[in-house]
Structure formats: structure tokens, C-alpha cells
mmCIF entry with sequence, helices, sheets and N, C-alpha, C, O atoms, coordinates in Angstrom:
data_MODEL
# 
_entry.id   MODEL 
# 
_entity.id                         1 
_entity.type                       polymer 
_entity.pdbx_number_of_molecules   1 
# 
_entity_poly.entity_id                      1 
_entity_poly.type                           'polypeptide(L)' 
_entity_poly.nstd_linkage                   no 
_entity_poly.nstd_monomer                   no 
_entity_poly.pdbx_seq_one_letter_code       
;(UNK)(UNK)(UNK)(UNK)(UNK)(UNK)(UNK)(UNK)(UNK)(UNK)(UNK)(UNK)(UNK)(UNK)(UNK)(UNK)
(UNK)(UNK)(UNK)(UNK)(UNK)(UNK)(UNK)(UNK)(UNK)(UNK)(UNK)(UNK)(UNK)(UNK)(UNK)(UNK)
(UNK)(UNK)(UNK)(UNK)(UNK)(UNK)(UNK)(UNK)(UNK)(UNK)(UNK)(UNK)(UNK)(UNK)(UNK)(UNK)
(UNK)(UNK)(UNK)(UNK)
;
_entity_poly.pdbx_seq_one_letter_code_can   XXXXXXXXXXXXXXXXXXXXXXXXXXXXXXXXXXXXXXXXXXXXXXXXXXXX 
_entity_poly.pdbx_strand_id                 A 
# 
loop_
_entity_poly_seq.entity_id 
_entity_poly_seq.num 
_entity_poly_seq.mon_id 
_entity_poly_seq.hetero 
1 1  UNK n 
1 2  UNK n 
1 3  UNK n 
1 4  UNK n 
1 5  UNK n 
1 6  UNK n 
1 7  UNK n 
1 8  UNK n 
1 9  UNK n 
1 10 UNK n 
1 11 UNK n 
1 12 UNK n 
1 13 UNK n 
1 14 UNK n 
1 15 UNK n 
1 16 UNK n 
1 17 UNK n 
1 18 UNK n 
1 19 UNK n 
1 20 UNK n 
1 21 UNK n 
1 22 UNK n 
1 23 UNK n 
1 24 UNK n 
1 25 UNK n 
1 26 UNK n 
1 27 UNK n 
1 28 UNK n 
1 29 UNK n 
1 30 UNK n 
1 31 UNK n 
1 32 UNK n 
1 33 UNK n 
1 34 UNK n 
1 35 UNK n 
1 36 UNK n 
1 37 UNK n 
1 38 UNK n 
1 39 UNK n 
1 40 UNK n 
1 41 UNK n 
1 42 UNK n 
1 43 UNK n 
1 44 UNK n 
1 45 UNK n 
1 46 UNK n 
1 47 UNK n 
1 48 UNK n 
1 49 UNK n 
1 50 UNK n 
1 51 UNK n 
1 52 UNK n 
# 
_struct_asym.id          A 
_struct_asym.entity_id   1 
# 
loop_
_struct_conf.conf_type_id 
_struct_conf.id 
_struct_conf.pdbx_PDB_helix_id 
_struct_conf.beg_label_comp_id 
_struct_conf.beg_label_asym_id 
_struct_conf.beg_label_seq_id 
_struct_conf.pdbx_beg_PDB_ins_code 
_struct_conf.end_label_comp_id 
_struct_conf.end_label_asym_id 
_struct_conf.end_label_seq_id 
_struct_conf.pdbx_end_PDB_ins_code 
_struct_conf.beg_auth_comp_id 
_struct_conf.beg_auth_asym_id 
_struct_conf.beg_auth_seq_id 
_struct_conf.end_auth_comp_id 
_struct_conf.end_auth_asym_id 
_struct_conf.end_auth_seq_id 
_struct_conf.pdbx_PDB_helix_class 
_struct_conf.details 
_struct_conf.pdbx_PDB_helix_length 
HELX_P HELX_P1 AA1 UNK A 35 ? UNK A 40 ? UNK A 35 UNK A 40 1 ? 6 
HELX_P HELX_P2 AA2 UNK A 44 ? UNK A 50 ? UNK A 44 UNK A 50 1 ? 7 
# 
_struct_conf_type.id          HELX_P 
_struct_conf_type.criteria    ? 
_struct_conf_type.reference   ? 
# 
_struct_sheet.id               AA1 
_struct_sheet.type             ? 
_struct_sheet.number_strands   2 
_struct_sheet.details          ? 
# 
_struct_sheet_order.sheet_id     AA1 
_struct_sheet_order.range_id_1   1 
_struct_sheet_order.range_id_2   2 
_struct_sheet_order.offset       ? 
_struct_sheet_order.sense        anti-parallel 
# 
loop_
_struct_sheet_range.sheet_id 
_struct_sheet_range.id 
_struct_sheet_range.beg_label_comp_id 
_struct_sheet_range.beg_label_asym_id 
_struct_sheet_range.beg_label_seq_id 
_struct_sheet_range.pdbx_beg_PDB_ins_code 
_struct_sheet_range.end_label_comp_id 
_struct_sheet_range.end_label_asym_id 
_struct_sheet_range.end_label_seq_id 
_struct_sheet_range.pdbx_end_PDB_ins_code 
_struct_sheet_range.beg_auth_comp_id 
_struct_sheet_range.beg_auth_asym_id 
_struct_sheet_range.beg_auth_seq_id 
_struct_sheet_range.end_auth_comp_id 
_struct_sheet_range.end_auth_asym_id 
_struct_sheet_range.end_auth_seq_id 
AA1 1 UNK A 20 ? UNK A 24 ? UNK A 20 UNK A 24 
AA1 2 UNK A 30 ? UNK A 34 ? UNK A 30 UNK A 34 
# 
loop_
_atom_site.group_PDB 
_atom_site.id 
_atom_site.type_symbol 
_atom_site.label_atom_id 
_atom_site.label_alt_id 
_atom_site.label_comp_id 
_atom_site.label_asym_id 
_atom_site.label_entity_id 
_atom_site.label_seq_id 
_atom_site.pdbx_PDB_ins_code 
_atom_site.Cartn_x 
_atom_site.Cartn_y 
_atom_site.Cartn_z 
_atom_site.occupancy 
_atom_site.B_iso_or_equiv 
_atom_site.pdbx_formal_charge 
_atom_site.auth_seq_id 
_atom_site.auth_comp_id 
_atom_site.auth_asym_id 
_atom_site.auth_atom_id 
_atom_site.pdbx_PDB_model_num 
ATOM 1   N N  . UNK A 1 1  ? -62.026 -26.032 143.053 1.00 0.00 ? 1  UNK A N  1 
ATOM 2   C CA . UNK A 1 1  ? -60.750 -26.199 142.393 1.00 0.00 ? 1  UNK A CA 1 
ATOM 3   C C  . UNK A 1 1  ? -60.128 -24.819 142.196 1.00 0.00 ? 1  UNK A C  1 
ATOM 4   O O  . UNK A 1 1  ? -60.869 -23.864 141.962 1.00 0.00 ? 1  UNK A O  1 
ATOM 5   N N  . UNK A 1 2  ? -58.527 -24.632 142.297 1.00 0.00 ? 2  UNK A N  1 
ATOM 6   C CA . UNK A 1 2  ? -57.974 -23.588 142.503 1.00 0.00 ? 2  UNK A CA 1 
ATOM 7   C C  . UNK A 1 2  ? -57.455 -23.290 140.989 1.00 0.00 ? 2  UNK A C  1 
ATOM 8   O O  . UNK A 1 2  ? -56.937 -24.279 140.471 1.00 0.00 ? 2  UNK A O  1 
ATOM 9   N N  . UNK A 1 3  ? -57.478 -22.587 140.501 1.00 0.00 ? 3  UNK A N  1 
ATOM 10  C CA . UNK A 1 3  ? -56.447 -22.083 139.025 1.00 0.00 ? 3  UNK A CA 1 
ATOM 11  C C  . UNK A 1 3  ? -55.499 -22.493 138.940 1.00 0.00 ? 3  UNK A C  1 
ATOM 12  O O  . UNK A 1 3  ? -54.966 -22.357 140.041 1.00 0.00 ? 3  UNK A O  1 
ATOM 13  N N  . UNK A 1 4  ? -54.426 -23.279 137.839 1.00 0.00 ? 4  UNK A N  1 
ATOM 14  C CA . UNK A 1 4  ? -53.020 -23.833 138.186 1.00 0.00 ? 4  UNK A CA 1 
ATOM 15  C C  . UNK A 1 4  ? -52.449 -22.400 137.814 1.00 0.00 ? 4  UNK A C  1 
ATOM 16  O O  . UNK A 1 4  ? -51.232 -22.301 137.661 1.00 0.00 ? 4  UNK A O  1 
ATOM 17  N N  . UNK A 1 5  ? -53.303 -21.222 137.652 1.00 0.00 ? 5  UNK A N  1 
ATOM 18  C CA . UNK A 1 5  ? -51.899 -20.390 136.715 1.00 0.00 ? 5  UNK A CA 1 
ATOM 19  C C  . UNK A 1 5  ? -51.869 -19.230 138.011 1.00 0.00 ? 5  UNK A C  1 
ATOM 20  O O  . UNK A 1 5  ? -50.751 -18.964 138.455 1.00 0.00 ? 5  UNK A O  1 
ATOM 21  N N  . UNK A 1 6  ? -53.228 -18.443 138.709 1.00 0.00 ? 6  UNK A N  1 
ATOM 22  C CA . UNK A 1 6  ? -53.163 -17.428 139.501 1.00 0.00 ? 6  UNK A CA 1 
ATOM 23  C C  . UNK A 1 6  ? -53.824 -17.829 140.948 1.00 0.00 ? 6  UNK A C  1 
ATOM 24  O O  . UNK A 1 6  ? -54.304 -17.172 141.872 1.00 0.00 ? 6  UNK A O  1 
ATOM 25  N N  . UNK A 1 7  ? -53.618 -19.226 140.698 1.00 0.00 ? 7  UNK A N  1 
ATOM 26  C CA . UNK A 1 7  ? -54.446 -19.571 142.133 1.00 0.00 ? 7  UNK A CA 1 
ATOM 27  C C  . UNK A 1 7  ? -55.655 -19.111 142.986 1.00 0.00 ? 7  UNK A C  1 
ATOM 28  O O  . UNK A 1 7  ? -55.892 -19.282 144.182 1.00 0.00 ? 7  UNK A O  1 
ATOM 29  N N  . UNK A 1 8  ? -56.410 -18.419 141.923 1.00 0.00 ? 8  UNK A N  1 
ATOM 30  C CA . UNK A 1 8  ? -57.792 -18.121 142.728 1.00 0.00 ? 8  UNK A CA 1 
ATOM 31  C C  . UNK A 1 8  ? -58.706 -19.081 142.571 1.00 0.00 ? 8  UNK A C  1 
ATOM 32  O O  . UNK A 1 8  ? -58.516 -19.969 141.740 1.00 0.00 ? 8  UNK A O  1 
ATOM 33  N N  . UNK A 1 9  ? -59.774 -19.046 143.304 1.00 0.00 ? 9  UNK A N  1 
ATOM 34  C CA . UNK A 1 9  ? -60.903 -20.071 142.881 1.00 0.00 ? 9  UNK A CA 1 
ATOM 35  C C  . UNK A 1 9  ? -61.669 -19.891 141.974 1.00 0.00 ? 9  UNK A C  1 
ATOM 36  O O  . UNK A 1 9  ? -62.216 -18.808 141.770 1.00 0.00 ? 9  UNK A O  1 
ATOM 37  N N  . UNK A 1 10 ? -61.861 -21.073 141.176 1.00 0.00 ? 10 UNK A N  1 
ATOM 38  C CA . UNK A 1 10 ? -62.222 -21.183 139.996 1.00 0.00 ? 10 UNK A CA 1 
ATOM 39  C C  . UNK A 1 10 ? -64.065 -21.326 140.180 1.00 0.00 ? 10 UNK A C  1 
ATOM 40  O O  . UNK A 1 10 ? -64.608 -22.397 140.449 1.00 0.00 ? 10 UNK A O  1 
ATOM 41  N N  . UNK A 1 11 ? -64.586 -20.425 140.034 1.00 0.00 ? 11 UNK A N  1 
ATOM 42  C CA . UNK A 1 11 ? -66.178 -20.679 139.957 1.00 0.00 ? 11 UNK A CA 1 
ATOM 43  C C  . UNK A 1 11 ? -67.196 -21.951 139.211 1.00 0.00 ? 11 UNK A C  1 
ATOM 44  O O  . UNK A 1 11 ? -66.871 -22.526 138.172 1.00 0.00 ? 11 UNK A O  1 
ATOM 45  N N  . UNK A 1 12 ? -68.054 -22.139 139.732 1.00 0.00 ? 12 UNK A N  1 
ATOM 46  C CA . UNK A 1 12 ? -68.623 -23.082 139.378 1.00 0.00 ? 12 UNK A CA 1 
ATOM 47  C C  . UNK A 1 12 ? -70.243 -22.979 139.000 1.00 0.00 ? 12 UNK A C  1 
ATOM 48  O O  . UNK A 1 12 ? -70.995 -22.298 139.697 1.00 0.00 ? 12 UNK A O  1 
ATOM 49  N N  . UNK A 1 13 ? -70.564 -23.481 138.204 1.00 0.00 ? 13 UNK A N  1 
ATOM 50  C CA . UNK A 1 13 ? -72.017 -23.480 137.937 1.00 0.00 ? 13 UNK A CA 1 
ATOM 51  C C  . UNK A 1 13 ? -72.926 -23.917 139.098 1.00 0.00 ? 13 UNK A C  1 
ATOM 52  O O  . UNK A 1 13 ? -72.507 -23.989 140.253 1.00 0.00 ? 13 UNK A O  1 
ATOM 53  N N  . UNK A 1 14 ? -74.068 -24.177 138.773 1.00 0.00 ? 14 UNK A N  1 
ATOM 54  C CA . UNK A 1 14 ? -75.319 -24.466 140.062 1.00 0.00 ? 14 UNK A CA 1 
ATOM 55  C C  . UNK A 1 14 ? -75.042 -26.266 139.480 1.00 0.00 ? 14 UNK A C  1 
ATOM 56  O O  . UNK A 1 14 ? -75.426 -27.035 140.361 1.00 0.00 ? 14 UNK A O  1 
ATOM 57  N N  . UNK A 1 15 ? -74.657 -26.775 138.627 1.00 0.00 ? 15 UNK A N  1 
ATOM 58  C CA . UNK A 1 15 ? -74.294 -28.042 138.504 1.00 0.00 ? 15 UNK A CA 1 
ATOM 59  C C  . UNK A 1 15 ? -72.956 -28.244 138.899 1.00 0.00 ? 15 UNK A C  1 
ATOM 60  O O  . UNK A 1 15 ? -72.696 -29.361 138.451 1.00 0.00 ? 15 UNK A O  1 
ATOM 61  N N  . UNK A 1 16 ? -72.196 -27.919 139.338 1.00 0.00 ? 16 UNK A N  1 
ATOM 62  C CA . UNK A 1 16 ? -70.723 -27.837 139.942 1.00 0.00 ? 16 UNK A CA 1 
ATOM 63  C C  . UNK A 1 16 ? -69.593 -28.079 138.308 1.00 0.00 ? 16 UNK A C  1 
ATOM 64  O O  . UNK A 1 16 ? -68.380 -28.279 138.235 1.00 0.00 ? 16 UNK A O  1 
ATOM 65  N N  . UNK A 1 17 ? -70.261 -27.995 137.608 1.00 0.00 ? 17 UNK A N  1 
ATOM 66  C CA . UNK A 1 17 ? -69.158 -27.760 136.118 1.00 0.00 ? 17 UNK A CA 1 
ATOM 67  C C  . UNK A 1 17 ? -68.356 -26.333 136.116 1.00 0.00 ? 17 UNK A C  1 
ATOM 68  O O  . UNK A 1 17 ? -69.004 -25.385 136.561 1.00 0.00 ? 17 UNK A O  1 
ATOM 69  N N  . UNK A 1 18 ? -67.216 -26.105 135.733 1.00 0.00 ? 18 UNK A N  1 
ATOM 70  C CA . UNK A 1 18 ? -65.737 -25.281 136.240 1.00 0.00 ? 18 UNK A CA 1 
ATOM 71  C C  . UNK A 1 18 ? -66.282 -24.273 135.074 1.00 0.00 ? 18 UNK A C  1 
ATOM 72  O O  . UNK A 1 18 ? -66.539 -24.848 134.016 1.00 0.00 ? 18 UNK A O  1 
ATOM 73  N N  . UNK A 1 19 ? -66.493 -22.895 135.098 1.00 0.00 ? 19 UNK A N  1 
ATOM 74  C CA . UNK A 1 19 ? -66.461 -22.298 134.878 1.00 0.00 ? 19 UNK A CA 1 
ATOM 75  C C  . UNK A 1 19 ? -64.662 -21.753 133.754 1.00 0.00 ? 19 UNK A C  1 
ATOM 76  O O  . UNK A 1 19 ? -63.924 -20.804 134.019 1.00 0.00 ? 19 UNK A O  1 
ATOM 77  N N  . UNK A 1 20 ? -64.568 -22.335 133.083 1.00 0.00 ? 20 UNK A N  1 
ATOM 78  C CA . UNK A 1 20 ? -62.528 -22.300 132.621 1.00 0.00 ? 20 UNK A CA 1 
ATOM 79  C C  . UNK A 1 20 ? -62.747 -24.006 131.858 1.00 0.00 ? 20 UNK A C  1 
ATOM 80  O O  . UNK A 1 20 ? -63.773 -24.502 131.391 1.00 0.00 ? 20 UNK A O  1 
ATOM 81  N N  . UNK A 1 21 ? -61.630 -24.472 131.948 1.00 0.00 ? 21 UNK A N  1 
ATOM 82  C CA . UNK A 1 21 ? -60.983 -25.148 131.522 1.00 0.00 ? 21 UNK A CA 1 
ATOM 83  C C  . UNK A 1 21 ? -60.014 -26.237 131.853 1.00 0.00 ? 21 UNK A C  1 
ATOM 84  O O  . UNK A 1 21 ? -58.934 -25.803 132.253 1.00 0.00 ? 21 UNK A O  1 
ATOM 85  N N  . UNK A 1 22 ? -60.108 -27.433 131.795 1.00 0.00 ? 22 UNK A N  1 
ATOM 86  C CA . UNK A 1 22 ? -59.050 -28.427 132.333 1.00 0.00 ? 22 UNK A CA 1 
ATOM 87  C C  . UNK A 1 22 ? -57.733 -28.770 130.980 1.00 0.00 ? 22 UNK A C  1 
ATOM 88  O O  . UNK A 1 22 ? -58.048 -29.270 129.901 1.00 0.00 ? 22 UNK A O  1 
ATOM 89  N N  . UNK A 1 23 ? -56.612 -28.467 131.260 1.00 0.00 ? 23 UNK A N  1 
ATOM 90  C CA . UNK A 1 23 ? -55.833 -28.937 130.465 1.00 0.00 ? 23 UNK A CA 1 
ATOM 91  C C  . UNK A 1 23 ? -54.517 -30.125 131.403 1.00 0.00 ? 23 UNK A C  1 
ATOM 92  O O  . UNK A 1 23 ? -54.223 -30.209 132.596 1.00 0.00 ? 23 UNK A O  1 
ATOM 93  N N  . UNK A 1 24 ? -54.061 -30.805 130.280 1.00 0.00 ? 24 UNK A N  1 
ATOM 94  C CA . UNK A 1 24 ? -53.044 -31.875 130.945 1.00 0.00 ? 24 UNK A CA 1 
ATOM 95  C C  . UNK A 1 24 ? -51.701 -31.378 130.644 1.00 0.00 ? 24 UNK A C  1 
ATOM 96  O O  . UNK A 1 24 ? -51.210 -31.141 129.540 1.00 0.00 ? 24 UNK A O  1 
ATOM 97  N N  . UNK A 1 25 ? -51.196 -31.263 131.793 1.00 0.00 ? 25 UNK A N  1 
ATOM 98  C CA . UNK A 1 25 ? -49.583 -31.337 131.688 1.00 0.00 ? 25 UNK A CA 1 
ATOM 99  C C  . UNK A 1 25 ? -48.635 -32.035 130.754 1.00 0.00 ? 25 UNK A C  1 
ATOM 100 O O  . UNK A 1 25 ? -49.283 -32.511 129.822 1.00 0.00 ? 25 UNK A O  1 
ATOM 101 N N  . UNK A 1 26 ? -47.488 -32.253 130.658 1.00 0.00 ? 26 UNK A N  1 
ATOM 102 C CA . UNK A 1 26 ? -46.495 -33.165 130.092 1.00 0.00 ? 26 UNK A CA 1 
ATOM 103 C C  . UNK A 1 26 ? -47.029 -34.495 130.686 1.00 0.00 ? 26 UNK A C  1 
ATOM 104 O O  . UNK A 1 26 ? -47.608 -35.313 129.971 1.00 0.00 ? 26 UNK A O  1 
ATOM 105 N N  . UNK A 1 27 ? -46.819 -34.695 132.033 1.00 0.00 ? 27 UNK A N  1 
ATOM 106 C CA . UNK A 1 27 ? -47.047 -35.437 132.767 1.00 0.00 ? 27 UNK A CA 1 
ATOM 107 C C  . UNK A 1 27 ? -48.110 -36.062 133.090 1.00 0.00 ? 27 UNK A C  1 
ATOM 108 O O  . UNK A 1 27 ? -48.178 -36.746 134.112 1.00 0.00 ? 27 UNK A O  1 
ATOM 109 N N  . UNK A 1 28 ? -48.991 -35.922 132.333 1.00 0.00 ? 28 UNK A N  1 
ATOM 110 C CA . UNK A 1 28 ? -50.704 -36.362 131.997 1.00 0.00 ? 28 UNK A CA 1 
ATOM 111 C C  . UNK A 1 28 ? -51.551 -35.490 133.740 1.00 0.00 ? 28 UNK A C  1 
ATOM 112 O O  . UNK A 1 28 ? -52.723 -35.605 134.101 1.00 0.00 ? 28 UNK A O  1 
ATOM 113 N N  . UNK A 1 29 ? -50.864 -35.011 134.168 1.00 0.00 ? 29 UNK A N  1 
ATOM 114 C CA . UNK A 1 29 ? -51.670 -34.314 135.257 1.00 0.00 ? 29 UNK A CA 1 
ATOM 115 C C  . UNK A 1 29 ? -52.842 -33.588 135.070 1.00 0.00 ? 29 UNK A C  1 
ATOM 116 O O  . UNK A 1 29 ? -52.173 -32.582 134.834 1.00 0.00 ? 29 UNK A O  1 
ATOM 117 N N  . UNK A 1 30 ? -54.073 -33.154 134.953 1.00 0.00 ? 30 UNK A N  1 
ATOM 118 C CA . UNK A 1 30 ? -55.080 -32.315 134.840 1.00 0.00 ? 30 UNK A CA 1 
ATOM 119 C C  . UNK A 1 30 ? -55.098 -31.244 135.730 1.00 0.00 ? 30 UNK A C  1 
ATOM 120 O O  . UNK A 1 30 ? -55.216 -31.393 136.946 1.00 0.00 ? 30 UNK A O  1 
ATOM 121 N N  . UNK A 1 31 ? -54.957 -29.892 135.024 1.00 0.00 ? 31 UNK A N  1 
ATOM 122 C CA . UNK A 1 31 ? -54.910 -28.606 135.963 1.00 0.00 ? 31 UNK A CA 1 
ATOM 123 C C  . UNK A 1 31 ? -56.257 -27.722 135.501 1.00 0.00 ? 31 UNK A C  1 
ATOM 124 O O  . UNK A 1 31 ? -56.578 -27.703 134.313 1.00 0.00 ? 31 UNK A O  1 
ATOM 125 N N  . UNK A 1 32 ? -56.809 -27.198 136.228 1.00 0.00 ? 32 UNK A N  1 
ATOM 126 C CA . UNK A 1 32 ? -57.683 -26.134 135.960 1.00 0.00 ? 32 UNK A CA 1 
ATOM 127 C C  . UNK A 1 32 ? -57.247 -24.928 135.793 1.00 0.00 ? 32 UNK A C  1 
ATOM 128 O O  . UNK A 1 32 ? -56.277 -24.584 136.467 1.00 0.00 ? 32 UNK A O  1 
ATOM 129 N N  . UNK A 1 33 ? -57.944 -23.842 134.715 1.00 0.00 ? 33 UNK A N  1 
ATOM 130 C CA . UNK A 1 33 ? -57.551 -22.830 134.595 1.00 0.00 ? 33 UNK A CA 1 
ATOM 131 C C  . UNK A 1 33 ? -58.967 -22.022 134.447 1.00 0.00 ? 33 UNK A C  1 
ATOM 132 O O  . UNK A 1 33 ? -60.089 -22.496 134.270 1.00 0.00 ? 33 UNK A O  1 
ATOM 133 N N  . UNK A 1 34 ? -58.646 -20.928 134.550 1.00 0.00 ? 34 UNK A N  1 
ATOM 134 C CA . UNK A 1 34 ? -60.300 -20.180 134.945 1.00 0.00 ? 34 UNK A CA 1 
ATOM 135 C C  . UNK A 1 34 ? -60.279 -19.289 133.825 1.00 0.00 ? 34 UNK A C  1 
ATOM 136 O O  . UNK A 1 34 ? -59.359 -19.173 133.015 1.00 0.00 ? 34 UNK A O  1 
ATOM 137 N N  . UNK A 1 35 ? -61.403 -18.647 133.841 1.00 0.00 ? 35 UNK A N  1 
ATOM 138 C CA . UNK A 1 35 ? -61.576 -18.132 132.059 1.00 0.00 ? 35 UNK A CA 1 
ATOM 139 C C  . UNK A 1 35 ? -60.629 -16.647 132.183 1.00 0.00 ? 35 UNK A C  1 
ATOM 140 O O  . UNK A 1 35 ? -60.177 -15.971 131.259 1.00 0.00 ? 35 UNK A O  1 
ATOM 141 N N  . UNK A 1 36 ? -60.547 -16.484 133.263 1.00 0.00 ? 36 UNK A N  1 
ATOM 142 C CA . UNK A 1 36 ? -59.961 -14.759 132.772 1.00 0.00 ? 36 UNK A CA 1 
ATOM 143 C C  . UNK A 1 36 ? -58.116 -15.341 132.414 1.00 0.00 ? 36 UNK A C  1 
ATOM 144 O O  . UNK A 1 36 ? -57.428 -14.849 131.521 1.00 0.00 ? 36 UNK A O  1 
ATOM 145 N N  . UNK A 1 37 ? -57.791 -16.125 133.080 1.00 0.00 ? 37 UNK A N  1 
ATOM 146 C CA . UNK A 1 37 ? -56.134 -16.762 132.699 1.00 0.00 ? 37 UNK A CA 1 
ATOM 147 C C  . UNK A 1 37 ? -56.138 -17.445 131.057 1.00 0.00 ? 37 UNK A C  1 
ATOM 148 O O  . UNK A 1 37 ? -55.406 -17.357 130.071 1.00 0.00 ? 37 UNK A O  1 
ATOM 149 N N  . UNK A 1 38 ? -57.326 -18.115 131.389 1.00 0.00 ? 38 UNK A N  1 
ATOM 150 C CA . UNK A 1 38 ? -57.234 -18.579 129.658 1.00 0.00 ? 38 UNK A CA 1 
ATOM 151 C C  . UNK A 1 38 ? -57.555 -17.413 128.635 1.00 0.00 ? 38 UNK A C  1 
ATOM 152 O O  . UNK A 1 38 ? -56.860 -17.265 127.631 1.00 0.00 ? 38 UNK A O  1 
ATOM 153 N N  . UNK A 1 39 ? -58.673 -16.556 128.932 1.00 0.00 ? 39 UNK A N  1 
ATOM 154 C CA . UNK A 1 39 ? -58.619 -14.761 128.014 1.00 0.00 ? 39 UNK A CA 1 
ATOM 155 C C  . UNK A 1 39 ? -56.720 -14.915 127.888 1.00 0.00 ? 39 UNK A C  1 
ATOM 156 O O  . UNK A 1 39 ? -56.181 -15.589 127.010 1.00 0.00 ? 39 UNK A O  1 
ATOM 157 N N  . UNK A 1 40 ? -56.128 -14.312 128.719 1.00 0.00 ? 40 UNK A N  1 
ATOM 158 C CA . UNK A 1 40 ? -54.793 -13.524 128.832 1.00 0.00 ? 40 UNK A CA 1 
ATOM 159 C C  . UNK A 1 40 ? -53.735 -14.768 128.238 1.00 0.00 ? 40 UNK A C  1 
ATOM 160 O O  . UNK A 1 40 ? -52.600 -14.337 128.030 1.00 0.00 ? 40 UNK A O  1 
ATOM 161 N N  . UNK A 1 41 ? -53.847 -15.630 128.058 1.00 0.00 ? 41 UNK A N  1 
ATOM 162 C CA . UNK A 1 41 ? -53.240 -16.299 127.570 1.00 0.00 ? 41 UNK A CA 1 
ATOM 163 C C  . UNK A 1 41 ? -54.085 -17.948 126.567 1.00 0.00 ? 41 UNK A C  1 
ATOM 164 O O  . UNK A 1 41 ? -54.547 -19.022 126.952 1.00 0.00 ? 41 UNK A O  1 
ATOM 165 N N  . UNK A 1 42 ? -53.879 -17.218 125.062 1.00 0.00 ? 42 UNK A N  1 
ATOM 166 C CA . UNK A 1 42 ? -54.431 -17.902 124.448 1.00 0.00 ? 42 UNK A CA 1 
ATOM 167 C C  . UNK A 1 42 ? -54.135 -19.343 123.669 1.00 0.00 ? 42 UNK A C  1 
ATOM 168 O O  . UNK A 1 42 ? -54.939 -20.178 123.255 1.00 0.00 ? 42 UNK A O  1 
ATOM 169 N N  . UNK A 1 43 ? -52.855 -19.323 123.630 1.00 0.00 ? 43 UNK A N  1 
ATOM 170 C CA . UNK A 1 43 ? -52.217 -20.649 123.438 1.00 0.00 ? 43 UNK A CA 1 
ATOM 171 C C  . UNK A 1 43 ? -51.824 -21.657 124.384 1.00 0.00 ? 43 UNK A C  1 
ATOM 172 O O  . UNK A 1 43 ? -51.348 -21.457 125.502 1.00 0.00 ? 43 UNK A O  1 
ATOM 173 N N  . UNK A 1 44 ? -52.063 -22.738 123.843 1.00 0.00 ? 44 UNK A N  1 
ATOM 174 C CA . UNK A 1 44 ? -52.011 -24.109 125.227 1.00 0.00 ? 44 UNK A CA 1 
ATOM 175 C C  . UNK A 1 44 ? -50.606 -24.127 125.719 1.00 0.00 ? 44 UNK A C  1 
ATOM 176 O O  . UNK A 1 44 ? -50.481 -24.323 126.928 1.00 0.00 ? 44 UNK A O  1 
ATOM 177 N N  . UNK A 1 45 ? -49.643 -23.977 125.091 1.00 0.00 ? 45 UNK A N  1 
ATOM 178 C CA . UNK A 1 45 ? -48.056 -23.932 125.150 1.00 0.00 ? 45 UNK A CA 1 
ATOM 179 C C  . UNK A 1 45 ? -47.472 -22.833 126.239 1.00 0.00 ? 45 UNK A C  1 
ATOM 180 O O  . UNK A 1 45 ? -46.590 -22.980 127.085 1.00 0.00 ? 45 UNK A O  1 
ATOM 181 N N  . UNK A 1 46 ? -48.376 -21.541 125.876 1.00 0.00 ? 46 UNK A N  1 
ATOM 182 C CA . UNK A 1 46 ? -48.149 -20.668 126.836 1.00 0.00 ? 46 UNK A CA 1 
ATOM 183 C C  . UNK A 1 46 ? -48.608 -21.053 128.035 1.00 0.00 ? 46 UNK A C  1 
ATOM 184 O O  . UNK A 1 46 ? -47.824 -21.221 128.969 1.00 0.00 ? 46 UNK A O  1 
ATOM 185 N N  . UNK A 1 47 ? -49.884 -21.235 128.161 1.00 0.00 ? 47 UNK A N  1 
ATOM 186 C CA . UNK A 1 47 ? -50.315 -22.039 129.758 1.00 0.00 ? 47 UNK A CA 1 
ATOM 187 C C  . UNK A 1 47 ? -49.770 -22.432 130.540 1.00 0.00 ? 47 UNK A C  1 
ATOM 188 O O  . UNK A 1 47 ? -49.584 -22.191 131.732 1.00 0.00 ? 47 UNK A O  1 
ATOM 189 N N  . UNK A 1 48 ? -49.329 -23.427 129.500 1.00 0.00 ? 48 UNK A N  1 
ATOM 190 C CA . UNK A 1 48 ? -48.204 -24.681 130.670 1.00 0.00 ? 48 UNK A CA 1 
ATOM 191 C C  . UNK A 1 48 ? -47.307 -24.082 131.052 1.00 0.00 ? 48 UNK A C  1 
ATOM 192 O O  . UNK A 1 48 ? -47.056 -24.244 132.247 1.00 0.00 ? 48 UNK A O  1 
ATOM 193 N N  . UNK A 1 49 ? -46.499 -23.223 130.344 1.00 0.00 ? 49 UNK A N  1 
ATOM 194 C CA . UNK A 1 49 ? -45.533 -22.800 130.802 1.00 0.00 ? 49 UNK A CA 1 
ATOM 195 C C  . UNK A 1 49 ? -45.728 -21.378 132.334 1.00 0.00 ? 49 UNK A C  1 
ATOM 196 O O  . UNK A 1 49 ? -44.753 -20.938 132.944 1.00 0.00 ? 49 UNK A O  1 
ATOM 197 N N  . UNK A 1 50 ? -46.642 -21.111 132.506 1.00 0.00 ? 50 UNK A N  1 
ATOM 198 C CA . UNK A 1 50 ? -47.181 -20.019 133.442 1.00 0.00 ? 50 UNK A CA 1 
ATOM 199 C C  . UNK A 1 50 ? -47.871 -20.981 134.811 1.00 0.00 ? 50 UNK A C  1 
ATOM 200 O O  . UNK A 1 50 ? -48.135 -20.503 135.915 1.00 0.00 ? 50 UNK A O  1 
ATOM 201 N N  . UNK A 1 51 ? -48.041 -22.226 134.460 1.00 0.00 ? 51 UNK A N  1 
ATOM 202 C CA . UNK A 1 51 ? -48.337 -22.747 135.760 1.00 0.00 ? 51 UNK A CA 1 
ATOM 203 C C  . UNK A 1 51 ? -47.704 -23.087 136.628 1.00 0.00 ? 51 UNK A C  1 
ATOM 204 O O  . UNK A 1 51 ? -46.823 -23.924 136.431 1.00 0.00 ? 51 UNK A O  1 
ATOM 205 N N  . UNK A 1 52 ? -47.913 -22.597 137.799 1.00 0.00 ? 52 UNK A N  1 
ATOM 206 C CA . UNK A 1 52 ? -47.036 -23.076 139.249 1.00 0.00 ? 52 UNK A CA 1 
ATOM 207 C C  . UNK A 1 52 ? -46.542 -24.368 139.794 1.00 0.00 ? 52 UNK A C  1 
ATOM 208 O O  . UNK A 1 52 ? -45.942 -24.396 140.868 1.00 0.00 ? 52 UNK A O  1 
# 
């Protein structure tokens, strides 16, 4: 799974669990975000608004 915010790949454990975070859009969509995008931006409001 790709980052919704910087589009790199999002790492994964040896159990394939996302290394980051899944949050939902307005639109009930589920986006991944990877831990260094969620560091740099700490509020959920900001997120959404930085995704592509």
C-alpha cells in the first residue's frame, strides 16, 4: 500500500500489518498513511487535507 499523503511505500511487518495508519476520508474511503507523514502532521484534519 502506497501513502495517500507522499506516495511512497508504506512498510510492512513480517505479518503484513502497515507500519502508519489507516484513516477515512469524508467519503468513507480508507487511505494509508505511513508513520513519518503522520510524525509531520499531527492532526486528523490536517491529513485529509494534504492527501492527493
Amino acid at each position: 500500500m502506497k501513502c495517500a499523503v507522499c506516495n511512497q511505500r508504506i512498510e510492512t511487518t513480517f505479518l503484513n500489518k502497515l507500519l502508519g495508519t489507516v484513516i477515512k476520508d469524508s467519503k468513507g474511503k480508507k487511505k494509508g498513511v505511513c508513520s513519518s507523514c503522520q510524525k509531520k502532521h499531527a492532526d486528523k484534519n490536517d491529513l485529509l487535507k494534504k492527501i492527493k
